[in-house]
One Martini backbone bead per residue (centre of mass of N, CA, C, O) as a GRO file, in nm:
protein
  396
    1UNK     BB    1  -4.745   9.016   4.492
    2UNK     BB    2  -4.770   9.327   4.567
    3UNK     BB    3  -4.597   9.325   4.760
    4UNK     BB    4  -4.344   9.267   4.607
    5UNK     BB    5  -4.339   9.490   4.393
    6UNK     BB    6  -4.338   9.714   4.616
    7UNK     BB    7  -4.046   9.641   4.730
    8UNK     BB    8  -3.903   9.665   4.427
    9UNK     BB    9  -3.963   9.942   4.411
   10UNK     BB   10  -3.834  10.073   4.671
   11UNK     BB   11  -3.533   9.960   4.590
   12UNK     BB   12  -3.524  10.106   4.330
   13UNK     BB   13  -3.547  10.392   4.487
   14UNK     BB   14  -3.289  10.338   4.651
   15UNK     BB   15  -3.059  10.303   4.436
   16UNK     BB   16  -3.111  10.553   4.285
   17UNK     BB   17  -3.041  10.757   4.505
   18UNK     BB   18  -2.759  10.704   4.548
   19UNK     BB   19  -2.635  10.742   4.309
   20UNK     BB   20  -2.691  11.063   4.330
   21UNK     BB   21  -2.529  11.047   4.621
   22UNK     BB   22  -2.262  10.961   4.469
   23UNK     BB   23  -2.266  11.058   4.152
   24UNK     BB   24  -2.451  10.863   3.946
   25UNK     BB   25  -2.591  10.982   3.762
   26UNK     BB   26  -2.630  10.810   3.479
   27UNK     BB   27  -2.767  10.591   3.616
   28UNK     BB   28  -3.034  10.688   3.730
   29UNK     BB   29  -3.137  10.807   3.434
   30UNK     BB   30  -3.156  10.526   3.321
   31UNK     BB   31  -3.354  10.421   3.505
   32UNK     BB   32  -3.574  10.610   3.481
   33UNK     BB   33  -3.624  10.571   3.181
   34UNK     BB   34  -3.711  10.321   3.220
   35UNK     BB   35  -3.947  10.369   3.402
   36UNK     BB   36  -4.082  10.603   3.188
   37UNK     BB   37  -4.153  10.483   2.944
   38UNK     BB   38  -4.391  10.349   3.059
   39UNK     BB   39  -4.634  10.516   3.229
   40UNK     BB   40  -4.561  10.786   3.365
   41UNK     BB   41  -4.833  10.852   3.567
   42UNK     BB   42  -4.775  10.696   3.740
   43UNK     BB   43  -4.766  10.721   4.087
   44UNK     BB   44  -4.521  10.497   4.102
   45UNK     BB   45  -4.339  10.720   3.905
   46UNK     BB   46  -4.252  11.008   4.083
   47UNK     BB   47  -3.953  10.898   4.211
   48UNK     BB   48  -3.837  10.939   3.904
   49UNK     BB   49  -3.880  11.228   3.836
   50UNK     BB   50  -3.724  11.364   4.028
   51UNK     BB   51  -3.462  11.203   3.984
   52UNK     BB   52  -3.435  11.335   3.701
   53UNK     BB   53  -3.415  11.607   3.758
   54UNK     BB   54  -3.176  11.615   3.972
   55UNK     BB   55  -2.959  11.408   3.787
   56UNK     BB   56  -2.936  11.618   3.548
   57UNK     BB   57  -2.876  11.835   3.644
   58UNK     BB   58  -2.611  11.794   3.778
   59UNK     BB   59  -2.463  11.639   3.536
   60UNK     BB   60  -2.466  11.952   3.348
   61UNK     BB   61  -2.316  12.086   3.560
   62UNK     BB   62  -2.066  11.924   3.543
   63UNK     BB   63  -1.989  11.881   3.244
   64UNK     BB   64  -1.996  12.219   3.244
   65UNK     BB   65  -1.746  12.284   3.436
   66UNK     BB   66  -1.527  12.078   3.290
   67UNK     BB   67  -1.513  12.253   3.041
   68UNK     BB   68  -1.468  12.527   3.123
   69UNK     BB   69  -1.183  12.431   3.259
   70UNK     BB   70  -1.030  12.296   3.005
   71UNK     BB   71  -1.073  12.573   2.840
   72UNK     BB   72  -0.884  12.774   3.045
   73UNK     BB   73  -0.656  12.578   2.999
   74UNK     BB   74  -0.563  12.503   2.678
   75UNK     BB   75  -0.516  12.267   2.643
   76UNK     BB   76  -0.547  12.014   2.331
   77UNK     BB   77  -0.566  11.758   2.522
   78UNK     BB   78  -0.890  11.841   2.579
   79UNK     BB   79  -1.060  11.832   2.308
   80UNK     BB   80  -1.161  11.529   2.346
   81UNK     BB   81  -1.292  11.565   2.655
   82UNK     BB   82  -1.493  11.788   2.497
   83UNK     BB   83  -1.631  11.634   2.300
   84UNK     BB   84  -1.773  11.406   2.421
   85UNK     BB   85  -1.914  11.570   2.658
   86UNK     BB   86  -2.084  11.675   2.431
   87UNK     BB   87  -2.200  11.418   2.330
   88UNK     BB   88  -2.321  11.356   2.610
   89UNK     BB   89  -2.500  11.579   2.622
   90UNK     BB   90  -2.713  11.538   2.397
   91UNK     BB   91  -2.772  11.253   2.460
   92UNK     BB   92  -2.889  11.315   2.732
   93UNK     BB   93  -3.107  11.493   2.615
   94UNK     BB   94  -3.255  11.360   2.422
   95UNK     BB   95  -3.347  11.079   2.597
   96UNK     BB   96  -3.529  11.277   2.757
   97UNK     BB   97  -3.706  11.470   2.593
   98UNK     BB   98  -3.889  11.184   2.493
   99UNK     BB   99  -4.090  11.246   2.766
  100UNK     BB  100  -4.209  11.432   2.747
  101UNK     BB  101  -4.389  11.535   2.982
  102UNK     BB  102  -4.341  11.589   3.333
  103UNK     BB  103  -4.470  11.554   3.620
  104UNK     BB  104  -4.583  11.687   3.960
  105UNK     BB  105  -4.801  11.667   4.177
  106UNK     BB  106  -4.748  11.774   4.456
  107UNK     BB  107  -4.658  12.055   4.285
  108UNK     BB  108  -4.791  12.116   4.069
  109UNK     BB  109  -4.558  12.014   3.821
  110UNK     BB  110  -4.310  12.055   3.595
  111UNK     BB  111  -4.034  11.987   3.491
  112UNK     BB  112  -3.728  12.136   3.522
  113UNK     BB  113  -3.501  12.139   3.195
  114UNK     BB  114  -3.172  12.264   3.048
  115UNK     BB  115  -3.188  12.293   2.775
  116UNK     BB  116  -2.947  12.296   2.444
  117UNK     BB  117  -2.718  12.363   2.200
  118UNK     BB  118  -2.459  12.199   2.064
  119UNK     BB  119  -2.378  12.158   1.741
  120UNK     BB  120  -2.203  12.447   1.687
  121UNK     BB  121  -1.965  12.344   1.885
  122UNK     BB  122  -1.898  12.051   1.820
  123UNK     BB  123  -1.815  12.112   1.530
  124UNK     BB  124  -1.571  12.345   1.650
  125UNK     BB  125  -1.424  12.123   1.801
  126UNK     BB  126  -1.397  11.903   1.581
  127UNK     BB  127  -1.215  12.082   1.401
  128UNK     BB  128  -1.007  12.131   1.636
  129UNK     BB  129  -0.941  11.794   1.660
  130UNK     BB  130  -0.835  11.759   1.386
  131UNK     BB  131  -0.611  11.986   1.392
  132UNK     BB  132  -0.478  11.809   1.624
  133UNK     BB  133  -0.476  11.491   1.511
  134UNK     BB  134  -0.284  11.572   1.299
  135UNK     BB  135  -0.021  11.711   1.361
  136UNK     BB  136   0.064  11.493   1.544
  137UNK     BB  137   0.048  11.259   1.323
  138UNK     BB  138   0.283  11.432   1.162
  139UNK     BB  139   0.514  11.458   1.366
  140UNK     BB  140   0.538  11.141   1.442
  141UNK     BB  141   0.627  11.069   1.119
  142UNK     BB  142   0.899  11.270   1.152
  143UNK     BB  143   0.986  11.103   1.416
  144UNK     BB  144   1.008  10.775   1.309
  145UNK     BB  145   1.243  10.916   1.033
  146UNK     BB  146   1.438  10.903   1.196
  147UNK     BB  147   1.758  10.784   1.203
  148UNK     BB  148   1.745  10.725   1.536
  149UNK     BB  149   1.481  10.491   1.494
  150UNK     BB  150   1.539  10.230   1.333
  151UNK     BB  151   1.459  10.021   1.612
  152UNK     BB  152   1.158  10.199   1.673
  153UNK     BB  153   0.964  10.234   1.405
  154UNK     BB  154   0.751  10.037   1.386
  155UNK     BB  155   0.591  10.120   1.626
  156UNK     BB  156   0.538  10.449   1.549
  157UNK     BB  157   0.406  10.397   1.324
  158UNK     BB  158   0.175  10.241   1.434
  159UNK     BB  159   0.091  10.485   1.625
  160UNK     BB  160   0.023  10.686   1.362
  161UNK     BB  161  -0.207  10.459   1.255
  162UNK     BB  162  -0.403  10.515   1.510
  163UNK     BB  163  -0.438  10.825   1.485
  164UNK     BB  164  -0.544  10.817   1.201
  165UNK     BB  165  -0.770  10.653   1.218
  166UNK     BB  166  -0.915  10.815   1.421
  167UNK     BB  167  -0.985  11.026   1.301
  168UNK     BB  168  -1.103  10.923   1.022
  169UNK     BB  169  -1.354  10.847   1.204
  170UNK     BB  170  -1.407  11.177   1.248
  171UNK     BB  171  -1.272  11.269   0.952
  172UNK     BB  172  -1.354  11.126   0.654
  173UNK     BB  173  -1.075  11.253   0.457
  174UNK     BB  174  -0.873  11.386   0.578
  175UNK     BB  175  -0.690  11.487   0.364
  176UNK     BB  176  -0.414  11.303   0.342
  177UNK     BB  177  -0.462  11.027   0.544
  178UNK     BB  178  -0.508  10.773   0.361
  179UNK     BB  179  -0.199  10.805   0.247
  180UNK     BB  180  -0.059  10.808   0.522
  181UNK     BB  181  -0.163  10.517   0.589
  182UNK     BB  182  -0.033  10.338   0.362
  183UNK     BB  183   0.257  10.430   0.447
  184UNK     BB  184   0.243  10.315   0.771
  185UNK     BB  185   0.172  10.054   0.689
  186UNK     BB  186   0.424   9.951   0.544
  187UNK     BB  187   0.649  10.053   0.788
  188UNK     BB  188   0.487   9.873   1.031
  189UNK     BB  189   0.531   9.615   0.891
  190UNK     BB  190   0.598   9.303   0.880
  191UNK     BB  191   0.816   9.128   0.664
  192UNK     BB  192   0.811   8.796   0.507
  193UNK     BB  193   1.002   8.547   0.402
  194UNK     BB  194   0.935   8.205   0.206
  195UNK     BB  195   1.137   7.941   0.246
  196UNK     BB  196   1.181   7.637   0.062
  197UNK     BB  197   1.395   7.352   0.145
  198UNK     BB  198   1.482   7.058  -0.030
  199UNK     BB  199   1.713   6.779   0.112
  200UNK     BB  200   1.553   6.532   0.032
  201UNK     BB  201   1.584   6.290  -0.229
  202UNK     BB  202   1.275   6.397  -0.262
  203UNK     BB  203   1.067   6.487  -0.390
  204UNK     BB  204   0.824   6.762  -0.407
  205UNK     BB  205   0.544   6.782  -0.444
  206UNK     BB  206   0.399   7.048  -0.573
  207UNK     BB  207   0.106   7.081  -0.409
  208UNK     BB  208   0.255   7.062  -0.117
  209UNK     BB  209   0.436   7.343  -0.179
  210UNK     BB  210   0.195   7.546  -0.232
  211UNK     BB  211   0.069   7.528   0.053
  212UNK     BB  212   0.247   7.560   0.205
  213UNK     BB  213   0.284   7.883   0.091
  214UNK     BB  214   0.008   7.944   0.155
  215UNK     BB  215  -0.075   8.180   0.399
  216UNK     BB  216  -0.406   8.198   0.322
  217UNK     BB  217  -0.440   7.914   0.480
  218UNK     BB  218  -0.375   8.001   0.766
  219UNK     BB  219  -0.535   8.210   0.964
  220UNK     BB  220  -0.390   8.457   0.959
  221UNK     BB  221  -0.450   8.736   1.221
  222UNK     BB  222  -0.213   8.993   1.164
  223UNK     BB  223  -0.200   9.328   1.059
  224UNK     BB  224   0.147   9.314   1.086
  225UNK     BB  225   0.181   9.089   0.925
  226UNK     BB  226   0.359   8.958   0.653
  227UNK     BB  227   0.355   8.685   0.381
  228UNK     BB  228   0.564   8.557   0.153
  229UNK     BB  229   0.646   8.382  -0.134
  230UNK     BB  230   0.980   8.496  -0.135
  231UNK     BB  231   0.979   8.795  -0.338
  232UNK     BB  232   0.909   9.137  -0.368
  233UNK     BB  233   0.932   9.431  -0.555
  234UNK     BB  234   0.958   9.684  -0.325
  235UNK     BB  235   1.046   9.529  -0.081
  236UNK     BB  236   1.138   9.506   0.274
  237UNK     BB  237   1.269   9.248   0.460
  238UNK     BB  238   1.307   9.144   0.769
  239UNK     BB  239   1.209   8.834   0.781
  240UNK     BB  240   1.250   8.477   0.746
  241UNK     BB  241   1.113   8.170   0.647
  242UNK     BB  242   1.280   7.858   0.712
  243UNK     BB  243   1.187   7.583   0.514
  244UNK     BB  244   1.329   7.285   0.578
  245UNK     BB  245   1.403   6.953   0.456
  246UNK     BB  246   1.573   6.655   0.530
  247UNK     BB  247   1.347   6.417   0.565
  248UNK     BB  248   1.208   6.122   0.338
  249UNK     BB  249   1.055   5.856   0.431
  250UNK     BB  250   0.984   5.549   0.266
  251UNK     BB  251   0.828   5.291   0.274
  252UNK     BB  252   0.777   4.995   0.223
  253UNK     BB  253   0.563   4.757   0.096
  254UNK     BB  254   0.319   4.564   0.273
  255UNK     BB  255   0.187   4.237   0.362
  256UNK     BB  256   0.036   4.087   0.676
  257UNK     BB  257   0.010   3.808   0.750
  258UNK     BB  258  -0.249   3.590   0.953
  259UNK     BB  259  -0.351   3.255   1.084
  260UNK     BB  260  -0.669   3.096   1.160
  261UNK     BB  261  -0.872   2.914   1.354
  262UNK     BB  262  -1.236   2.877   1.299
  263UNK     BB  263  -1.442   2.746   1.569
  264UNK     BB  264  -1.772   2.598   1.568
  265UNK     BB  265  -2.095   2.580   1.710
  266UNK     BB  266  -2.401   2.462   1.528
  267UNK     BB  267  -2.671   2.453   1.376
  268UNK     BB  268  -2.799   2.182   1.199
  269UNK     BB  269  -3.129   2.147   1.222
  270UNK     BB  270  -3.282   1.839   1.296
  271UNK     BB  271  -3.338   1.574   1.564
  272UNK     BB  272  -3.372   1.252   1.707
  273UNK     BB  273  -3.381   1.138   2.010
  274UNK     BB  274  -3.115   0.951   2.180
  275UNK     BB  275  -3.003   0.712   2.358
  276UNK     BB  276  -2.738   0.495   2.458
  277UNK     BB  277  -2.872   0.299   2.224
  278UNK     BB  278  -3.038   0.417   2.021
  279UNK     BB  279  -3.336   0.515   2.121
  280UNK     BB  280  -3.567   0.667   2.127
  281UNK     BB  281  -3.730   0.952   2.253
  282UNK     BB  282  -4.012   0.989   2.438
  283UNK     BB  283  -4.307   1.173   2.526
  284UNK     BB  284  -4.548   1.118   2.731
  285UNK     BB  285  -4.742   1.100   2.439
  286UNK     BB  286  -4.516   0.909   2.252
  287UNK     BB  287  -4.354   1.090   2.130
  288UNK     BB  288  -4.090   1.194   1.966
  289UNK     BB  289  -3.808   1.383   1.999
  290UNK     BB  290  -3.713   1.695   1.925
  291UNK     BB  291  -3.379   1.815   1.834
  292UNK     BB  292  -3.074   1.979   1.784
  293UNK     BB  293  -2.836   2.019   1.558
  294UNK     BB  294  -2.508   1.970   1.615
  295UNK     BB  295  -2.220   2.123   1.516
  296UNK     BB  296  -1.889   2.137   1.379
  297UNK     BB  297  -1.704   2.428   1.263
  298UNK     BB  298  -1.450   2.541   0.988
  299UNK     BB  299  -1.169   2.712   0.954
  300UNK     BB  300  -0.928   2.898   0.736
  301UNK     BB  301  -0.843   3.244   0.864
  302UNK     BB  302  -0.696   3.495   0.630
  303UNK     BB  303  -0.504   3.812   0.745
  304UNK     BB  304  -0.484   4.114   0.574
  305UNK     BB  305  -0.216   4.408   0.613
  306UNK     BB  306  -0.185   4.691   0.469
  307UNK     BB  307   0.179   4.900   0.463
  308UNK     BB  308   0.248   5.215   0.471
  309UNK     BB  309   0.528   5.465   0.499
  310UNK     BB  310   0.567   5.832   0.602
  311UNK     BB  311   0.825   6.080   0.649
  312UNK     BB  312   0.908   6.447   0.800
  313UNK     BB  313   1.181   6.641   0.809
  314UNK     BB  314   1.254   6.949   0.990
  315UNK     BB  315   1.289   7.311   0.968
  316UNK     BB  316   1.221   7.630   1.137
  317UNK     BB  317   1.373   7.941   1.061
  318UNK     BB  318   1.396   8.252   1.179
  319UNK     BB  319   1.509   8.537   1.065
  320UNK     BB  320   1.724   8.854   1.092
  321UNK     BB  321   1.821   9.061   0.830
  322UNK     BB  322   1.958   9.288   1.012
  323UNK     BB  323   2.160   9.039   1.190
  324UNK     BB  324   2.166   8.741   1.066
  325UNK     BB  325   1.980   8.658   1.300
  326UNK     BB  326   1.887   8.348   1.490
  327UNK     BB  327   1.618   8.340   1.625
  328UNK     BB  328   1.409   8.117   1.574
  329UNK     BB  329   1.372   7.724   1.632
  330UNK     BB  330   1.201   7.445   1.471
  331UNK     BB  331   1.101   7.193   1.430
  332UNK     BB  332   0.939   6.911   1.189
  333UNK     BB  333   0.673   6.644   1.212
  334UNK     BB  334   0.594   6.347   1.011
  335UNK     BB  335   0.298   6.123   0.991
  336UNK     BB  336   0.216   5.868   0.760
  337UNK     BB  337  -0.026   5.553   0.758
  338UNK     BB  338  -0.086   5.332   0.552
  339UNK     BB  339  -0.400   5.107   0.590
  340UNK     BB  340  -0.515   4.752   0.519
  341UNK     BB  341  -0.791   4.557   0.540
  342UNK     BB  342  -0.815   4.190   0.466
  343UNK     BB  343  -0.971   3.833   0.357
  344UNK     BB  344  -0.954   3.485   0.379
  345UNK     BB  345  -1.095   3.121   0.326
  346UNK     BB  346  -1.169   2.831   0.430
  347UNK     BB  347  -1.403   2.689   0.485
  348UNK     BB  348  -1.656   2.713   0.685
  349UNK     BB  349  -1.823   3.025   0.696
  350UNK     BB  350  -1.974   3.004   0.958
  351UNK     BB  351  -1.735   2.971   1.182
  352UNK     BB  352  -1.742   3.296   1.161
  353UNK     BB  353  -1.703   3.601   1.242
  354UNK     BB  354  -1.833   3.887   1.180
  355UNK     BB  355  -1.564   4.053   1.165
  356UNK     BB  356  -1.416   3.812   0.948
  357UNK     BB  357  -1.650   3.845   0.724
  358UNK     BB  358  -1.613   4.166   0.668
  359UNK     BB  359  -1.348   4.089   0.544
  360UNK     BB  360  -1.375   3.946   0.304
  361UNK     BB  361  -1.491   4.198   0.175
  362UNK     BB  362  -1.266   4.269   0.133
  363UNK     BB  363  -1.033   4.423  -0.077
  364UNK     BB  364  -0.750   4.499  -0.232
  365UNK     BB  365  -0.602   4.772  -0.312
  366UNK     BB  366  -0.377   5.037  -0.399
  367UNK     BB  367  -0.115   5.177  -0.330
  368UNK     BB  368   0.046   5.440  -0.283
  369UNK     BB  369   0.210   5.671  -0.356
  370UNK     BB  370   0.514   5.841  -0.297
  371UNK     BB  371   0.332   6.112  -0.356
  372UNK     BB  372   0.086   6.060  -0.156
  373UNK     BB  373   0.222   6.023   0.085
  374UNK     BB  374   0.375   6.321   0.107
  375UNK     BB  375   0.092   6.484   0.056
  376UNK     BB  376  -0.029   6.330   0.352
  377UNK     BB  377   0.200   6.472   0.530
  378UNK     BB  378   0.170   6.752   0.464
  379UNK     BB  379  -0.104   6.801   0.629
  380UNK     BB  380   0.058   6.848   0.894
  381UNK     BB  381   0.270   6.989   0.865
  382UNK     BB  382   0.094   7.265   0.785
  383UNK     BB  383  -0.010   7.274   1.077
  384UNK     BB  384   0.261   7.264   1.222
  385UNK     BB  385   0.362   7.548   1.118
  386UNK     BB  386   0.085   7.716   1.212
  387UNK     BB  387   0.188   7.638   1.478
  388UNK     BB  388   0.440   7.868   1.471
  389UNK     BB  389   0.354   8.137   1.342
  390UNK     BB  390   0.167   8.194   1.538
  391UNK     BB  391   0.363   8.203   1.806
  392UNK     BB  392   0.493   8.437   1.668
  393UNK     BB  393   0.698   8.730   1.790
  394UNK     BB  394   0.811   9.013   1.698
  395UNK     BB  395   1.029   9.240   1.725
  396UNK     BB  396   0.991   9.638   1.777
   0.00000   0.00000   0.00000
């Protein structure tokens, strides 16, 4: 079992130093530092150490290499990696920082790593880049609303409401940001109108109506696309969302008998053997014997199936209200068929299978109204659409 730590120890800092000298430095350091938040002091925890110092100084002069270049080049869109690096250059100060002291037996000495302050460059940074990505995103929403945009505008305006996030993210409530935000989220989102027309015979439950349209219960999570059910004041509606119902077929109440003679052979009591003359028949010790009475029962078994169905027809069109053209077009169709089962027969009920009694226990039922038929086909028909706008996707 030692010789395997061992090994395993051997393994872990051959692997570690490899990091180092690929240029893995902060893989490394995370190695390092799991293996000595707990016992630093002990011996075979050395070779961790070492790389850790190695490992981290090399890191620190290269971020900050990085850095003095990004800075050197003057270019604002470098900001950004100047920030993060800055604040990578921190996260792992600190992360060391709380080993510390660490020694080198070795060497009879602690190791030395260069801390510094990082936090009002961060700030300095962190302002100078609110202030540029602020710019670039105003700069862009007055681009996004000119006239010959009007094509690409709901893409644009996307693109300016992730860079306004990212800012409010980074320094939260700058300036108008918020408000800009609401803006941009308006510009930016596809607005749908939502119109049900029943051209079926039949008259279509309100219920069913209600839920049709109610598209809070569909699951849709799409930020950038809205559903009305008709149209709201102050809206400007992209595309229509036309569900057509052309056919509601209702059958007729239906009862359907069918007759079974239903025979069995069943024991009823017992009595005394005979022989083919009628005489009893005795066992060993003179006694009669005593055999099971079988008798054969019959009945006439008479099962009824009560059945309505009804059908319902119709079709969902996406309109394009910029060029009142037909983007997409799908049917619709929905089907439900109440059935009940139930029984009665004639004639000893012996006769009769266990599930053929089972049904004799039930009763006829009272028919569903067809208003009640139309709003249970109505819960697939709801079904049937949210898989139609679920795969909806507009052009912007």
């Amino acid at each position: 079992m030692l010789t395997l730590l061992v090994l395993v120890s051997c393994n872990t800092v051959k692997t570690t130093t490899q990091s180092v000298d690929s240029g893995d430095f902060d893989h490394a350091i995370q190695v390092a530092i799991k293996k000595l938040d707990k016992n630093p002091d002990k011996k075979r925890k050395q070779p961790y150490i070492l790389l850790l110092e190695e490992a981290y100084a090399k890191v620190v002069a290269q971020d900050e290499a990085r850095i003095a270049y990004l800075e050197k080049d003057g270019d604002k869109v470098h900001l950004e990696e100047i920030y993060n690096t800055l604040n990578d250059l921190k996260y792992r100060q600190t992360q060391v920082k709380r080993l510390l002291p660490l020694y080198i037996e070795k060497e009879k000495r602690a190791i030395v790593l260069d801390f510094k302050y990082y936090d009002d460059k961060i700030l300095a940074v962190k302002s100078e880049l609110t202030d540029y990505l602020y710019a670039e995103a105003v700069e862009e929403y007055a681009f996004a609303n000119l006239p010959d945009r009007q094509a690409g505008a709901k893409k644009d305006h996307r693109s300016v409401y992730n860079k306004l996030s990212h800012l409010n993210e980074l320094t939260p409530n700058f300036k108008d940001v918020n408000s800009l935000m609401a803006e941009v989220k308006i510009k930016g989102t596809d607005f749908v109108s939502v119109q049900l027309y029943n051209d079926a015979p039949v008259i279509l439950p309100f219920q069913l109506e209600r839920e049709l349209l109610d598209f809070s219960t569909y699951g849709l999570d799409d930020f950038w696309t809205e559903y009305h059910t008709g149209t709201q004041n102050g809206i400007v509606y992209d595309y229509n969302l036309e569900v057509g119902l052309r056919e509601i077929n209702v059958s007729p109440e239906h009862i359907f008998e069918s007759l079974t003679e239903a025979k069995k052979v069943i024991k009823d009591g017992t009595e005394f053997q005979k022989d083919e003359d009628g005489n009893y028949v005795l066992d060993k010790n003179g006694d009669r014997i005593v055999i099971d009475k079988l008798v054969t029962v019959t009945a006439e078994y008479y099962e009824y199936r009560q059945s309505k169905a009804v059908q319902v027809q119709g079709r969902a069109r996406f309109v394009d209200l910029k060029t009142n053209r037909v983007m997409d077009s799908f049917p619709l169709a929905s089907e439900f068929i109440f059935t009940h089962h139930y029984a009665d027969y004639e004639g000893d009920k012996r006769a009769l299978t266990r599930d053929q009694y089972l049904l004799t226990r039930n009763r006829p039922l009272r028919f569903p109204t067809d208003e009640q038929m139309v709003f249970d086909a109505g819960e697939d028909l709801k079904e049937n659409l949210k898989q139609i706008v679920r795969r909806q996707r507009f052009v912007i």
